[in-house]
Backbone as a chain_set.jsonl record, in Angstrom:
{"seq": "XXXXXXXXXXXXXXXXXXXXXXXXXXXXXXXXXXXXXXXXXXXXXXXXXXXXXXXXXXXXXXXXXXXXXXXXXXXXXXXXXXXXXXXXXXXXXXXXXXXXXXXXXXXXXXXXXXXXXXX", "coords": {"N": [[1.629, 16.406, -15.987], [1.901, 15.332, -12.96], [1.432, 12.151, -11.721], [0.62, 11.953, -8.313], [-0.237, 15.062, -8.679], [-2.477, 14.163, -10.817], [-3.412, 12.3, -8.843], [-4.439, 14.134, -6.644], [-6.394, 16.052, -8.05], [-8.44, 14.522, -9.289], [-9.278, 13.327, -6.325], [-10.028, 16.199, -5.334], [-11.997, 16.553, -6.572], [-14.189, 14.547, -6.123], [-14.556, 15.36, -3.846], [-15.36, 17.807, -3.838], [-17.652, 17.283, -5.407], [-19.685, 16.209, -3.921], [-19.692, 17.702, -2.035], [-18.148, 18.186, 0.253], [-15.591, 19.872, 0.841], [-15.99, 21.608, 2.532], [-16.035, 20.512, 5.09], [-13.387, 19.355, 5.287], [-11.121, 20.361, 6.922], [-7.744, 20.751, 8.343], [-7.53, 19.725, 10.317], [-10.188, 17.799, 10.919], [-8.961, 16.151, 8.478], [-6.412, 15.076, 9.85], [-7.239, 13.633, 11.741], [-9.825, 12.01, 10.42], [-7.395, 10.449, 8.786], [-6.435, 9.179, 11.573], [-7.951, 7.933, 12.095], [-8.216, 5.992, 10.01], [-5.623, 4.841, 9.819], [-6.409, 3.376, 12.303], [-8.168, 1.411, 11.345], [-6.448, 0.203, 9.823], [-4.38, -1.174, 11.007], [-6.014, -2.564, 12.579], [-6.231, -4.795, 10.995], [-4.274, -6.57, 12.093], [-3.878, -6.838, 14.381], [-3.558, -8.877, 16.912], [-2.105, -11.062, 15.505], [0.441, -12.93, 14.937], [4.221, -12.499, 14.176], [4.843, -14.141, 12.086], [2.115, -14.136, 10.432], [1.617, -12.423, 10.241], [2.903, -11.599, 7.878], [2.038, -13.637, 6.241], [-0.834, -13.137, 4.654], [-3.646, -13.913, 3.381], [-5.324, -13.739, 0.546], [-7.766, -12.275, 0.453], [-7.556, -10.893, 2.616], [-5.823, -9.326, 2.19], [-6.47, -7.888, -0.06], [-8.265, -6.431, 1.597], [-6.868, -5.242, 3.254], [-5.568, -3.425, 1.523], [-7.892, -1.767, 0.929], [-7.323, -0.341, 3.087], [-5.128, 0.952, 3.021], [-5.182, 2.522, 0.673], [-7.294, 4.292, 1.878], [-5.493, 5.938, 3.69], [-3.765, 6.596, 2.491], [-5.091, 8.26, 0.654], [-6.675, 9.755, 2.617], [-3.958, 11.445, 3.806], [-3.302, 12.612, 1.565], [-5.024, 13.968, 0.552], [-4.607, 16.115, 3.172], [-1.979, 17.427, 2.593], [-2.59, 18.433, 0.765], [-4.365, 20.325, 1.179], [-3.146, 21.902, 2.967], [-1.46, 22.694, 1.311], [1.223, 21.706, 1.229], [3.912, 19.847, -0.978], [4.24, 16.279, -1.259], [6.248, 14.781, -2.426], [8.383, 16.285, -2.509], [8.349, 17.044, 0.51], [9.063, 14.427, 1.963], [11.401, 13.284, 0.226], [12.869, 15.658, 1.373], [12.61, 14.88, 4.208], [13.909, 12.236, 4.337], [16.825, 13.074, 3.959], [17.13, 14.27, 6.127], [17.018, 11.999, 7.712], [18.982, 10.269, 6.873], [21.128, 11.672, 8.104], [20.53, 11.592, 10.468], [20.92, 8.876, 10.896], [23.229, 7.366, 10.248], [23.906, 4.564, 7.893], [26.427, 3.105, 8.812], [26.47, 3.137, 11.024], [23.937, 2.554, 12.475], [23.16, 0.405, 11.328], [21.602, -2.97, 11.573], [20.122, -1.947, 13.557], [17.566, -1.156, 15.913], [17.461, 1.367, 17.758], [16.335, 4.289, 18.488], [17.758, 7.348, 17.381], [18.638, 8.98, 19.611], [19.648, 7.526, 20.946], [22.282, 6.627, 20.361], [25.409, 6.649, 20.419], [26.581, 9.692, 21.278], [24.94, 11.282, 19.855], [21.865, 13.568, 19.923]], "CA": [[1.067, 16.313, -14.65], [2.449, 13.539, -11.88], [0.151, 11.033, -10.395], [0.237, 12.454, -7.296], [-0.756, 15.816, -9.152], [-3.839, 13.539, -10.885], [-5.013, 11.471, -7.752], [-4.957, 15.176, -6.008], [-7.144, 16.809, -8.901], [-9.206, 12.809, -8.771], [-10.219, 13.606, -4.669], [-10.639, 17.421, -5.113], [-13.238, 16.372, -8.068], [-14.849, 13.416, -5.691], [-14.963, 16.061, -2.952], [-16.326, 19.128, -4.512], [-18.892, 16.496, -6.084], [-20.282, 15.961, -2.68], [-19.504, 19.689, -1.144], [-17.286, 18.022, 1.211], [-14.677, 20.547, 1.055], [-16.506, 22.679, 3.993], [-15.646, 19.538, 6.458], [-11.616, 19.262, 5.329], [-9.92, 21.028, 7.299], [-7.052, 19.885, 8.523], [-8.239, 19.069, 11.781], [-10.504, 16.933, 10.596], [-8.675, 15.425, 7.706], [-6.019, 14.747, 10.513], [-8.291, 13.118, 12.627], [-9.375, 11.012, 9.649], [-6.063, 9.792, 8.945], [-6.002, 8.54, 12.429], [-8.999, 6.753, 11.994], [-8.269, 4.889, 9.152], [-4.827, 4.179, 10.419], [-7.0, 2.609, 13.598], [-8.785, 0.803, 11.309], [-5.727, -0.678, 9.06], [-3.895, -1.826, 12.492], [-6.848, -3.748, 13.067], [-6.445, -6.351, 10.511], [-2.816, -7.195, 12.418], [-3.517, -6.842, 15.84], [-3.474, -10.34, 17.783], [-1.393, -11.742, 14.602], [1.936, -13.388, 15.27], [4.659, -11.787, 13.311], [4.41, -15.109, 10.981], [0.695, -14.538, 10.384], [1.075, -10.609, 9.688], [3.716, -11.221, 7.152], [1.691, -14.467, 5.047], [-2.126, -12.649, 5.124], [-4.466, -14.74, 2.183], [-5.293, -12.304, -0.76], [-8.816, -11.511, 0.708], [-7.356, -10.138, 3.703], [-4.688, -7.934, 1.463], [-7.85, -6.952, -0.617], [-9.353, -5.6, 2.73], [-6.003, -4.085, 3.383], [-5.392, -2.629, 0.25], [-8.885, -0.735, 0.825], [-7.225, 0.86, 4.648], [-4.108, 1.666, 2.893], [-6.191, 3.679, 0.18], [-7.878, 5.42, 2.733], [-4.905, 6.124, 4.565], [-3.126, 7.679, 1.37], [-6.16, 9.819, 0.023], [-6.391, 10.947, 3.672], [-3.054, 11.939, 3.877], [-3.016, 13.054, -0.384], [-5.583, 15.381, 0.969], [-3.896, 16.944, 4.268], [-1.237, 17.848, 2.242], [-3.356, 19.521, -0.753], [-5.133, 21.529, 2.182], [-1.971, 22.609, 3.624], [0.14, 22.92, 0.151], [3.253, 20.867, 1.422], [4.534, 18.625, -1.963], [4.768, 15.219, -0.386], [7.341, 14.211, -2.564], [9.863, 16.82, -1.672], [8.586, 16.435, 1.67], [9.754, 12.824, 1.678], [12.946, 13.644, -0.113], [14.055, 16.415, 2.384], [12.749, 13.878, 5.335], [14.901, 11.181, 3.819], [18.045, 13.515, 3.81], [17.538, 14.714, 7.737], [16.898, 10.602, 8.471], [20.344, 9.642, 6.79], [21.833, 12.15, 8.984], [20.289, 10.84, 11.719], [20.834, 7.641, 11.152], [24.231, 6.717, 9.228], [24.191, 3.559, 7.896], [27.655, 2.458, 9.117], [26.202, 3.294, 12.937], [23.112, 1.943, 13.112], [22.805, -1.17, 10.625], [20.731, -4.01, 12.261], [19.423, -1.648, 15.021], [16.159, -0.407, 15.454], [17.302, 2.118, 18.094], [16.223, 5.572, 17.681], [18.733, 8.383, 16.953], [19.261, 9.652, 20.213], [20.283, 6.414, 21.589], [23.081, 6.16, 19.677], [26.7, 7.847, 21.009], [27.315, 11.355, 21.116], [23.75, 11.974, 19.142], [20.752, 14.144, 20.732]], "C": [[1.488, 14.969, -14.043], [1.39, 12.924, -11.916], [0.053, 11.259, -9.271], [-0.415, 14.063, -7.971], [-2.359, 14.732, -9.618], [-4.462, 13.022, -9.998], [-5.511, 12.981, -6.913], [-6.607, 15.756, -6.72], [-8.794, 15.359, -9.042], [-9.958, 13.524, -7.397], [-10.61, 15.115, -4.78], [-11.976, 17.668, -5.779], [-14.451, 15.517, -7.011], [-15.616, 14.765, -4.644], [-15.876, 17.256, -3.095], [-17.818, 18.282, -5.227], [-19.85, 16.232, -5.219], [-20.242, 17.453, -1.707], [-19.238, 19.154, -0.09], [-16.31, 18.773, 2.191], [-14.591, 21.201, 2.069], [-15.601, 21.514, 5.03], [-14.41, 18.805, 6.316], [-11.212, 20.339, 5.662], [-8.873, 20.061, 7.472], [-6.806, 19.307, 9.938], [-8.607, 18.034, 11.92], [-10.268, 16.075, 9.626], [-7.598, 14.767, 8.806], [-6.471, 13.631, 11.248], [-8.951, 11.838, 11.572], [-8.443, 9.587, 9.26], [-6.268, 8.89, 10.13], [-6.977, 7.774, 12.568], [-8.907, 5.362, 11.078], [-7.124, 4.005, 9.474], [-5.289, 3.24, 11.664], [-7.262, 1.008, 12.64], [-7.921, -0.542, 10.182], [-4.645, -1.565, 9.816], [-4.437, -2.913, 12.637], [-6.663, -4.831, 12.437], [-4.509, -7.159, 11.207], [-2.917, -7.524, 13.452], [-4.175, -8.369, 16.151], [-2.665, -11.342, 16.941], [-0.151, -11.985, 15.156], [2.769, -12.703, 14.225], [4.639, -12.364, 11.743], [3.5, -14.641, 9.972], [0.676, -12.937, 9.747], [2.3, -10.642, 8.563], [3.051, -12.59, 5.866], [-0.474, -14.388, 5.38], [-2.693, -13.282, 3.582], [-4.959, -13.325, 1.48], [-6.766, -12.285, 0.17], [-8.497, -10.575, 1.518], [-6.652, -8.968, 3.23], [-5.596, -7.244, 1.102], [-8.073, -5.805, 0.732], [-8.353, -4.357, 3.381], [-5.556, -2.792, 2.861], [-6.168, -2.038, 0.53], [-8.335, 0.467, 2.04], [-6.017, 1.565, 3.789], [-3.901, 2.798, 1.556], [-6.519, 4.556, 0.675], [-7.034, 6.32, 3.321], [-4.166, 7.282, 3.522], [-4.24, 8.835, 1.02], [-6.222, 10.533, 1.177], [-5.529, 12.112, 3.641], [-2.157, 12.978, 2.707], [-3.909, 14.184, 0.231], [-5.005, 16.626, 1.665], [-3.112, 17.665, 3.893], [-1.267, 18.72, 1.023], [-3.118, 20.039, 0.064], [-4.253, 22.585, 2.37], [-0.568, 23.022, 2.766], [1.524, 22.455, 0.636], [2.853, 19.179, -0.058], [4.781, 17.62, -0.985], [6.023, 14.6, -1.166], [8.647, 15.116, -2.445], [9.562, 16.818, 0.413], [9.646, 15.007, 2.494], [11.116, 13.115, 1.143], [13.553, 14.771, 0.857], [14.057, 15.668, 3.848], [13.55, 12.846, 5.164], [16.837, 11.446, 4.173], [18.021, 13.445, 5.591], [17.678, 13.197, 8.319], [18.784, 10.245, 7.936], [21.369, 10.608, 7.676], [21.68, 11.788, 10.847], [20.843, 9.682, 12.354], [21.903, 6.862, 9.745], [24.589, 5.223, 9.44], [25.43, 2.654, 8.817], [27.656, 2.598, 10.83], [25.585, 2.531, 13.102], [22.738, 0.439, 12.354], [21.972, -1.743, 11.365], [20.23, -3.306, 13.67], [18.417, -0.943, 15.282], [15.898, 0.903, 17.056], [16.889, 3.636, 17.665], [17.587, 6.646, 18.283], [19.626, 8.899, 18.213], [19.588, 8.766, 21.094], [21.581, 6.058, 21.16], [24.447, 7.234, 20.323], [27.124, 9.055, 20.548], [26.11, 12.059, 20.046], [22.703, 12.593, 20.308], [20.193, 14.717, 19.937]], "O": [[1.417, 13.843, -14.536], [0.342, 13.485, -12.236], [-0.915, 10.623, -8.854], [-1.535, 14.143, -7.466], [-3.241, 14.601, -8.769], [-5.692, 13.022, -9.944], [-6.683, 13.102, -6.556], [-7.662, 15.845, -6.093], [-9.978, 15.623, -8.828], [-11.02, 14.145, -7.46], [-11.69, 15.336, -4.232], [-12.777, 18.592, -5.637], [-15.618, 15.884, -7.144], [-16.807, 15.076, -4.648], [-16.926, 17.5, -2.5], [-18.875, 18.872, -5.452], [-20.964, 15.995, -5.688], [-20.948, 17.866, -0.787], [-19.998, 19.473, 0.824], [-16.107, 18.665, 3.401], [-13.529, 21.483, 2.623], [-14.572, 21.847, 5.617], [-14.201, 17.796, 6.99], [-10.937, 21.255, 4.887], [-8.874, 18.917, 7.019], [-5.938, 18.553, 10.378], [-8.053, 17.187, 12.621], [-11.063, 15.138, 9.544], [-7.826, 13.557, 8.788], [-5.777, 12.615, 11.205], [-8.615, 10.693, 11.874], [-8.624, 8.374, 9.357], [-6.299, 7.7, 9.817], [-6.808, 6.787, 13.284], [-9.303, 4.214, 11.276], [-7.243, 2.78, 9.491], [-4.508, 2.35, 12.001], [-6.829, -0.103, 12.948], [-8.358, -1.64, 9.837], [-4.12, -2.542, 9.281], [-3.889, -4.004, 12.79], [-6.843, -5.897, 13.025], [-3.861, -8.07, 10.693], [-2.228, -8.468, 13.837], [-5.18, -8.82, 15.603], [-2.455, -12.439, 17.458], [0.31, -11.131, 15.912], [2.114, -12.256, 13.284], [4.52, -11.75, 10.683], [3.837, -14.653, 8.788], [-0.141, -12.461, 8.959], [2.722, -9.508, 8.336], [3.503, -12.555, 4.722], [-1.183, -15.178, 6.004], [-1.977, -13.007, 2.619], [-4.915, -12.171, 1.905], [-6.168, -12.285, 1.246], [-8.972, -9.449, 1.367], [-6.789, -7.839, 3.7], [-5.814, -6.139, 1.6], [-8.016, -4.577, 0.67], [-8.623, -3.228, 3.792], [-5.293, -1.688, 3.338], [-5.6, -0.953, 0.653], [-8.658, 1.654, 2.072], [-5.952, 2.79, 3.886], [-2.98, 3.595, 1.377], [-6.256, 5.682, 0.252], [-7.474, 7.443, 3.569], [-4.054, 8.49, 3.729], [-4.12, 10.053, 1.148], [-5.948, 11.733, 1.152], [-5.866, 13.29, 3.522], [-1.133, 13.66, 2.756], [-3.417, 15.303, 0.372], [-4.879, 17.749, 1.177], [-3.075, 18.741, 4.491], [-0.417, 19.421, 0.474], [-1.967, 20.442, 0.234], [-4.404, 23.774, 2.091], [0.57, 23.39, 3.061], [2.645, 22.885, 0.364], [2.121, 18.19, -0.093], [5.419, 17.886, 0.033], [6.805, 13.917, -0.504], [9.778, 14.65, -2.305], [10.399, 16.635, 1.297], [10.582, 14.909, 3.288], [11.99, 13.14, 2.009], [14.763, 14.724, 1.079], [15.036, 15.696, 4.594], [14.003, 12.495, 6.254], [17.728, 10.645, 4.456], [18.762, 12.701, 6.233], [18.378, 13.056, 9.322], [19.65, 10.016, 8.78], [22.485, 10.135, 7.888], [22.372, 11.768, 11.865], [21.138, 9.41, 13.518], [21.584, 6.183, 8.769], [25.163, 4.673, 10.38], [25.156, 1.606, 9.402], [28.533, 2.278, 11.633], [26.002, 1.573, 13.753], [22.09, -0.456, 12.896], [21.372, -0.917, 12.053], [19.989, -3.952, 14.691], [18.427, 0.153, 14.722], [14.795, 1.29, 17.444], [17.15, 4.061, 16.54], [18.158, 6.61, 19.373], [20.822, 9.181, 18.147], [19.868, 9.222, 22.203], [22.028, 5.037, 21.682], [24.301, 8.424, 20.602], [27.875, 9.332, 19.613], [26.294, 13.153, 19.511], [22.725, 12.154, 21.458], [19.177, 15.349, 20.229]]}, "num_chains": 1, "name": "protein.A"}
């Protein structure tokens, strides 16, 4: 069994332990997600780029807890809805290097269809 197989079988255990399961859909696990993502933003926003790249270990701690949340969210969504995130991720990986061939875009943080003769 993976580790993404165990943390799944981990939250389906936490959840069923609480009879949660009724109030995951994926509506509301969605919706979730975008909460916690609100709430892991927050420790950056008004930071200089300096300041969001040398954060004192308490603050990581506090991060580390959004970017927990943000994964089990998202470890969930993807039970619910049976999509593997790691072939997800590996076939999104393939369509991005087609998107986005190294030897085009190097140092540029345009997106795809900015780039000549792409759409």
């Amino acid at each position: 069994m993976s580790e993404f197989d165990e943390l799944k079988e981990k939250i389906r255990k936490f959840v069923a332990d609480r009879d949660w399961d009724q109030y995951h859909t994926p509506k509301n696990l969605s919706m979730a997600l975008i909460a916690e993502c609100g709430e892991l933003v927050e420790h950056f926003q008004w930071l200089t780029e300096a300041e969001s790249a040398d954060i004192p270990p308490e603050g990581l701690e506090e991060i580390s807890h959004e970017i927990a949340d943000v994964f089990v969210y998202l470890l969930r969504l993807s039970d619910k809805l049976g999509i593997d995130m790691v072939e997800a991720v590996n076939c999104k990986m393939l369509l991005n290097e087609a998107k986005y061939p190294a030897d085009e875009v190097r140092g540029s943080a345009k997106k795809y269809t900015e780039y000549k003769g792409r759409r």
